[in-house]
C-alpha positions in Angstrom: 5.2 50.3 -142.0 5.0 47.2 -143.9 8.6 46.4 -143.4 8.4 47.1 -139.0 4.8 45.0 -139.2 6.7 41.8 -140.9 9.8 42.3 -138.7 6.9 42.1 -135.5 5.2 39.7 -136.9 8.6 37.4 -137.5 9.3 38.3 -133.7 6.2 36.7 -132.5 6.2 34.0 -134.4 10.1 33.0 -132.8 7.8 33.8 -129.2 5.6 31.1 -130.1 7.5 28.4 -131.8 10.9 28.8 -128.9 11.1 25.7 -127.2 12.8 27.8 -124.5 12.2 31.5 -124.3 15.7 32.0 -122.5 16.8 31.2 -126.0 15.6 34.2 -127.6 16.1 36.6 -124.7 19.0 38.7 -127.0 16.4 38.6 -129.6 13.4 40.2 -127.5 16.0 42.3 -126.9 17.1 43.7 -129.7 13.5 43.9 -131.1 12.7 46.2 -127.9 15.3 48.5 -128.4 14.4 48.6 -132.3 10.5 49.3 -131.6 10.2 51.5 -128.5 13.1 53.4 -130.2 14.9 53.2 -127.6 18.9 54.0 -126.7 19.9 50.5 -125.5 18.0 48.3 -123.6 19.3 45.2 -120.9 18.1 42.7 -119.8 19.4 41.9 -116.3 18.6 39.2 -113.7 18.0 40.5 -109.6 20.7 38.5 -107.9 21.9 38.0 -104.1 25.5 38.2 -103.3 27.1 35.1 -102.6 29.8 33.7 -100.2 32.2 31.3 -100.4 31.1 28.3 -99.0 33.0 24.9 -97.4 32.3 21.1 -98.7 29.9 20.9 -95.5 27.8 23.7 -95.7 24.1 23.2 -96.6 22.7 24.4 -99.9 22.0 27.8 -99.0 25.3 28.9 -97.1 26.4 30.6 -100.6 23.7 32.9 -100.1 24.6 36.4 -98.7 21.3 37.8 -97.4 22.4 40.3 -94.8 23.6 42.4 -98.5 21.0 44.1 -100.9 20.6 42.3 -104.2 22.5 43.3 -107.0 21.7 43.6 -111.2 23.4 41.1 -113.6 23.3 42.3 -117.4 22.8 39.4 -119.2 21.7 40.9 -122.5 21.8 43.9 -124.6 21.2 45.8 -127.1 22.4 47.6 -129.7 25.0 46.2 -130.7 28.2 47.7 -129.6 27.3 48.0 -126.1 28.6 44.2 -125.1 31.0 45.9 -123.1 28.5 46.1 -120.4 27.4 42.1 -120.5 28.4 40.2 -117.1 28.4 43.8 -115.5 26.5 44.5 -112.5 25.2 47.2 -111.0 24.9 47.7 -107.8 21.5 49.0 -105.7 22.9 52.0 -104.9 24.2 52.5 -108.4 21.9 54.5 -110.6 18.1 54.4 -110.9 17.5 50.5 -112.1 16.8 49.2 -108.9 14.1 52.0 -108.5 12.0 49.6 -110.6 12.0 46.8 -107.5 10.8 49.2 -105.2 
């Protein structure tokens, strides 16, 4: 117990002292997946399509609205599952999306 309480404690100590907490991201994930135990856990970002756009298009042309959002996996963990970074999943793909709901 002493061992998991010093690995928490070194976590939250990175929390607090991260001049950016995208920085650590990988690391809050890979301490998730260690304490809840868990399979694997991602960390995605909720994304819109996007179209191309032209050089006189204003600065939301990219966006495609009209299409539900989609999941980008950004991080994960454990390793050996990178094979799904840069992935997405779509909203009718599985049950993340349930989450937004």
């Amino acid at each position: 117990q002493k061992a998991k309480d010093n690995k928490q404690a070194a976590f939250f100590k990175k929390v607090v002292d991260a001049d950016d907490h995208e920085d650590i991201l990988q690391d809050l994930c890979d301490y998730l997946q260690e304490y809840t135990s868990s399979t694997s856990v991602y960390i995605a970002k909720l994304v819109q399509h996007k179209h191309e756009i032209e050089d006189d298009d204003d600065e939301t042309a990219h966006i495609d609205s009209a299409t539900p959002r989609h999941l980008d996996i950004l991080h994960v963990s454990p390793k050996g599952f990178e094979f799904v970074l840069r992935k997405t999943i779509e909203a009718n793909e599985g049950v993340a999306h349930d989450v937004f709901s």
